[in-house]
Structure formats: structure tokens, C-alpha cells
C-alpha positions, -999 to +999 in steps of 0.1 A: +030-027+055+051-010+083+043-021+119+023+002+129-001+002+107+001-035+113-005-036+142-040-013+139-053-035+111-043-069+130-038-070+168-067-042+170-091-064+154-096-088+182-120-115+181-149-119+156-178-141+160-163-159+189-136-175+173-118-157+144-083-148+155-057-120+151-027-119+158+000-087+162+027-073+182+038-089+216+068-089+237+104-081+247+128-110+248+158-113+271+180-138+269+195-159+300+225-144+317+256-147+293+238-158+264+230-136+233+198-124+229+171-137+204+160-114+176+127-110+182+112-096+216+083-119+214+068-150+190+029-155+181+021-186+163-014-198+149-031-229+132-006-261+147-006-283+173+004-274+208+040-291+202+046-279+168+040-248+174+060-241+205+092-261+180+090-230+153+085-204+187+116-217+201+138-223+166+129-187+155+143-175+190+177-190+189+169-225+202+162-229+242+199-230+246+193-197+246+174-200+273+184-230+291+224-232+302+239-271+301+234-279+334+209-260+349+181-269+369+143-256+356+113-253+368+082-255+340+053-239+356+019-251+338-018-244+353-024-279+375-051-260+395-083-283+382-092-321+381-105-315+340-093-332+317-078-312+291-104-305+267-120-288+288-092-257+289-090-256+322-048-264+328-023-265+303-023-283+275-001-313+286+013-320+248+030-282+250+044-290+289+059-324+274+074-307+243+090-279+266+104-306+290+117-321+263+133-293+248+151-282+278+166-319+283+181-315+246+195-279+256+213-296+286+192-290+316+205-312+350+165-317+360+130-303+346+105-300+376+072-290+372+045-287+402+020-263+411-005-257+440-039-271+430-069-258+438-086-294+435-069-322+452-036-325+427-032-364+428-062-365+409-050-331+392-024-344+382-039-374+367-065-356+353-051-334+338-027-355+312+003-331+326+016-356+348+018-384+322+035-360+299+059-349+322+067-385+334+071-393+294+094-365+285+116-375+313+109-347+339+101-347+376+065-347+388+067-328+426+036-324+448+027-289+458+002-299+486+023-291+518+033-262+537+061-282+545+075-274+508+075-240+510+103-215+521+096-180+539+113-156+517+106-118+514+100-092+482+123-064+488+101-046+461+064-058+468+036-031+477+015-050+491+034-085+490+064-082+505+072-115+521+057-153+508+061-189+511+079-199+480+079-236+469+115-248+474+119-265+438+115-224+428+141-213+456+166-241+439+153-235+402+183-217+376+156-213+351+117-206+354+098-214+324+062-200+334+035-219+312-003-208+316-032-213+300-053-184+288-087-182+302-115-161+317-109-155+354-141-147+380-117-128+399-092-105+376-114-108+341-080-128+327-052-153+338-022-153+322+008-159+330+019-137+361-016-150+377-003-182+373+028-176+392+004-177+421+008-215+422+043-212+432+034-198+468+016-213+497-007-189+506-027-175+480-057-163+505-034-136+514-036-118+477-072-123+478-077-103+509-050-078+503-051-059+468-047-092+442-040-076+417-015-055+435-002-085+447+005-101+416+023-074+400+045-077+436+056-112+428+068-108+392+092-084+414+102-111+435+113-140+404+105-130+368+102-160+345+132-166+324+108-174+297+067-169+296+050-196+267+010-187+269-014-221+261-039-201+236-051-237+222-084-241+238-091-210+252-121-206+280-138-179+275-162-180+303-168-195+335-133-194+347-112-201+362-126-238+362-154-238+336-180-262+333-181-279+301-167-275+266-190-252+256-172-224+276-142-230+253-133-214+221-104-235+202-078-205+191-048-231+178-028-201+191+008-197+214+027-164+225+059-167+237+079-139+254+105-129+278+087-096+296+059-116+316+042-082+310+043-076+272+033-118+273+000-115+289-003-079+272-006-097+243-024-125+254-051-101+268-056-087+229-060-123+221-088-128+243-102-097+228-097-073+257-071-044+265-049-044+281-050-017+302-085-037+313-064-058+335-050-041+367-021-064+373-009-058+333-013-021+341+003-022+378+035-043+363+039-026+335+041+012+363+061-009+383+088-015+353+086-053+355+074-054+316+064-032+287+027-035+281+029-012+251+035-035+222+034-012+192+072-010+194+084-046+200+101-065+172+077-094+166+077-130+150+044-139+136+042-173+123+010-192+108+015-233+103 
């Protein structure tokens, strides 16, 4: 079947009765500076567990060395934002951060940080959430996003309607940016993905809110693009976001997309969820603003099922 027509017949199908998934055409892959680029511009994997999955993702992409020079110093990015505990879909999946950390520590990575401005209080976030154990356990660095006193006035040469944030300094220092959301419904923007979730990195998020969000979020991506987006599709909420309030809100998808283009990433997470996505303003605004290809019937895809 040529990819096209794959695409129509798989990615166009959506989701059926709430939890049937499928799966298409994603993403363009970049590697980091110097390094040679992967094969495939994006990598969708169904039916494992959060770990094993992102292991054939990565392998299939050339390995994070590709990704991750000896030495360097990354950031991993989950969703911290809720005191849940992770059943309940509301932050990453902690056992896909620890695999990632650990990952990046084989490639050769000085430090892995990971933080993120919570919108609960994030000592119990942390907790909570399992991400802090499994970044203490895989032998990264837990850092507090909770002061304004860790955050750096820096501007975006590029931004519409963002053109000048408080970045957390462990970004500012960061050679790598692995961005790691969790897909979910979002009272706000319909979806969060991954460039929504770059919204943790800054200080003052009230300022999107009030000026053009999704305009805003499209800005940012300007500012620092990930070097690598991993979208949590595992338990997926599909309403009542961006906290939920129970497990009944979450369907359990077993699914990860993995990408390069932040754009094509939550492109194809968007088709996941079982909307467009042209649906989503910031997908639409990013893609216009050449950040990302949200067009994904062209991309060279890896589609793997465990």
C-alpha cells in the first residue's frame, strides 16, 4: 500500500468507540548539530509499556546519540503541572521520563535536569506525580520551578505577540531540550501537546492567557525549539483537562509519537486524539510561521506495534 493511501485508510480513521486507535504519518526529524540525521522524520509506536516503547522509538532513530552529544547538558521537559498521581493522566508518565533520563546518561550527557512550573504546589507535584522518584532513580537532577528568582529575562526576536519571557535558567544553560508532554484534553486550547507544554519553562504564563495564547505559543517554539519532542499517548485524558477529575476521563491508548518538528509532533498527536489538526490554532499558527510541517502526508514515517 503506498503512503498515501495509507495514510487515508489509517491516520484518517481516528478514534472508534472511545478507544480503538490508528496510527499514520507524523513528523520531520532533525538531527542535533553535527550528527547525521535519522531515517525517519517521525516514530509512532502502539501496544508496550511506556519504557519499551520509547527503547524501539529511539533504536529505530539512530540511538539518542543522535540526539544527545557526550557531554552535553539536557533538559527533559515532562508535564509536572498537577498533584495526581499518574493514573489519572494528568503529567507524564514517570516510567517514559525515567527511561529517557536514562537513555541520555548512556549517550553521554554531563547532567539530565528536568523541572517544570506547576500549577499545584510542585513539592507535592512532584511527589505525586512518581516523576520525581523516577528521575531521582535514573540518576537525573530534580530542580524546583517555583521561584521568580529562577528565571532569566530573555527576548524572542521572532515572537508576534511574545516577544520577551522569563526563561528558567536550567533552559538558558540546557545543550539539549528533550520536550516530554502528555496528551490530553485542554479547557483552554481543545489539546495540549507538546509546544503547550513548553509553557512550563517560563515564569509568567498569565501573560499568554491575556494576550493571544495560542499566538503566544506558536511565538515560543520560535524562541527554543526542542531538540527532540516524545508525546505520552499512554493514558490519554480525554476530558476535563487539563487536570481531570478521575479515571473515568481517561482512555488508555498504549500509544507514543516521537519527532523532531514540535509541529508535525503534536500534528500527529492531534489525529490521535481524533481531531485535526488545523482544529488547533497554535498547530496551524506554527506551522504559517515555518517552525514545523503540520502536513504529514509527505513525512517518512516509522510505525511500530509491540
Amino acid at each position: 500500500m503506498d503512503r498515501r493511501r495509507f495514510l487515508k485508510n489509517v491516520i484518517g480513521g481516528g478514534i472508534v468507540a472511545g478507544s480503538t486507535v490508528a496510527f499514520g504519518n507524523y513528523a520531520q526529524l532533525l538531527a542535533a548539530p553535527g550528527l547525521p540525521a535519522p531515517a525517519y522524520d517521525l516514530v509512532a509506536v502502539r501496544g508496550g509499556e511506556p519504557g519499551a516503547m520509547f527503547d524501539q522509538a529511539i533504536a529505530s532513530l539512530g540511538g539518542m546519540q543522535a540526539f544527545v552529544p557526550k557531554g552535553s547538558r539536557v533538559v527533559v521537559k515532562p508535564n509536572i503541572g498537577w498533584d495526581v498521581t499518574p493514573e489519572r493522566g494528568g503529567n507524564t508518565n514517570p516510567a517514559l521520563v525515567q527511561r529517557i533520563i536514562e537513555h541520555c546518561l548512556q549517550a553521554g550527557a554531563r547532567e539530565v535536569s528536568v523541572f517544570d512550573h506547576t500549577c499545584d504546589p510542585w513539592a507535592q507535584t512532584y511527589k505525586n506525580s512518581g516523576i520525581e522518584r523516577a528521575v531521582r532513580d535514573a540518576g537525573g537532577k530534580i530542580v524546583p520551578g517555583n521561584d521568580e528568582g529562577y528565571y532569566q529575562q530573555v527576548t524572542v526576536p521572532d515572537g508576534k505577540r511574545l516577544t520577551e519571557a522569563k526563561v528558567h535558567g536550567m533552559l538558558l544553560e540546557a545543550d539539549v531540550l528533550i520536550n516530554v508532554p502528555v496528551l490530553k484534553h485542554h479547557s483552554s486550547t481543545m489539546l495540549t501537546v507538546g509546544m503547550k507544554n513548553l509553557m512550563g519553562v517560563v515564569w509568567d504564563r498569565g501573560y499568554w492567557h491575556r494576550n493571544d495564547l495560542h499566538q503566544c505559543i506558536a511565538d515560543f517554539v520560535s524562541y527554543r525549539r526542542p531538540t527532540l519532542t516524545v508525546v505520552d499517548a499512554y493514558n490519554v485524558m480525554k476530558q476535563n483537562g487539563p487536570r481531570g477529575v478521575s479515571t473515568a476521563d481517561i482512555v488508555q491508548m498504549q500509544a507514543l509519537i516521537v519527532s523532531t518538528d514540535p509541529v508535525a509532533a503534536d500534528a500527529a498527536a492531534a489525529k490521535l486524539f481524533g481531531v485535526e489538526p488545523e482544529e488547533i490554532r497554535h498547530i496551524q499558527l506554527a506551522a504559517q510561521m515555518n517552525l514545523g510541517r503540520m502536513d504529514l502526508g509527505d513525512l517518512s514515517i516509522n510505525r511500530i506495534r509491540l
